[in-house]
N, C-alpha and C positions, 0 to 999 in steps of 0.2 A: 831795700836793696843793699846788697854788701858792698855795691862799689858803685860812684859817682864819677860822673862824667864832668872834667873842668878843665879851661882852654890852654892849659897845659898839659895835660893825658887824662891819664882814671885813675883817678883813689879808689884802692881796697882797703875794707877795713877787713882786719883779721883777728880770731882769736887763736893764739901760740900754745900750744902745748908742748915744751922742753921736754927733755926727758925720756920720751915716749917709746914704747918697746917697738912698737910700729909706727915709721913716718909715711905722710899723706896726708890728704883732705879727706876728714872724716865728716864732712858737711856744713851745715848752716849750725849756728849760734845766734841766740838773740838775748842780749842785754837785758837786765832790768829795765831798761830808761826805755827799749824797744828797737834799740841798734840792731841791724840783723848784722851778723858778722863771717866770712868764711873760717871755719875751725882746723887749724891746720896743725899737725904734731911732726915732730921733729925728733932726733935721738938724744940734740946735742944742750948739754948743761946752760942753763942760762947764766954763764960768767964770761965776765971780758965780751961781753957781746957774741959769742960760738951761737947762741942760738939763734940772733937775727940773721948772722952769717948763711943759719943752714935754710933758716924760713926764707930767704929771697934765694939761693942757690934751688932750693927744692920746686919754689912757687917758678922763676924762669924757666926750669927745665920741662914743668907741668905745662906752662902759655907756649912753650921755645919761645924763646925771646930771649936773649942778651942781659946778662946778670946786671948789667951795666943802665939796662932802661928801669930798672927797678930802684926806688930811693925810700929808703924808711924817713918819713916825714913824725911820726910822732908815735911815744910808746915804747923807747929805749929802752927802759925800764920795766914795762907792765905788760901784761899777757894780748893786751886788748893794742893792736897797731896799726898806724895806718900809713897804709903805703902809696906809692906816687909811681905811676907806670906810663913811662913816656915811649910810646909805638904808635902803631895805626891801630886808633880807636875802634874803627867798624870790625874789622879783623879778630881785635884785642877782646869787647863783646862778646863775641861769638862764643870763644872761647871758653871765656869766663861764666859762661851760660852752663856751658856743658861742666866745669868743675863742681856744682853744686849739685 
């Protein structure tokens, strides 16, 4: 699964792709190690952080949900991140069903 349920909302894990001439979710990724990951590309350069900026401005606007409920928890740095989405879970699921 790309994204874990824990009693503070749902972790997504995400793979980032910067740069990209088309943004959106362009599906599932899975790790070597066998993380499945949702793959999401973005336009915006990975400097100064632009690109986490556009990866949670794009992922809200995909859940709607409030830029504000999304917290990059780890992977400031790396392509591979995981995110922290504090909403209504059952709701939140649903959706995130349908992104993949």
């Amino acid at each position: 699964m790309f994204y874990q349920l824990t009693s503070d909302g749902i972790k997504v894990f995400v793979r980032l792709s910067p740069k990209a001439k088309r943004e959106g979710i362009e599906g599932l990724h899975t790790d070597p190690d066998g993380t499945e990951r949702l793959k999401i590309a973005v336009a915006a350069p990975p400097v100064d952080g632009k690109a986490n900026e556009a990866l949670i401005k794009s992922l809200a606007k995909q859940l709607h949900i409030a830029k504000s409920a999304i917290t990059l928890v780890s992977g400031a740095t790396d392509r591979s991140k995981t995110l922290l989405i504090t909403a209504d879970c059952s709701a939140l699921i649903k959706k995130l069903e349908l992104l993949k």
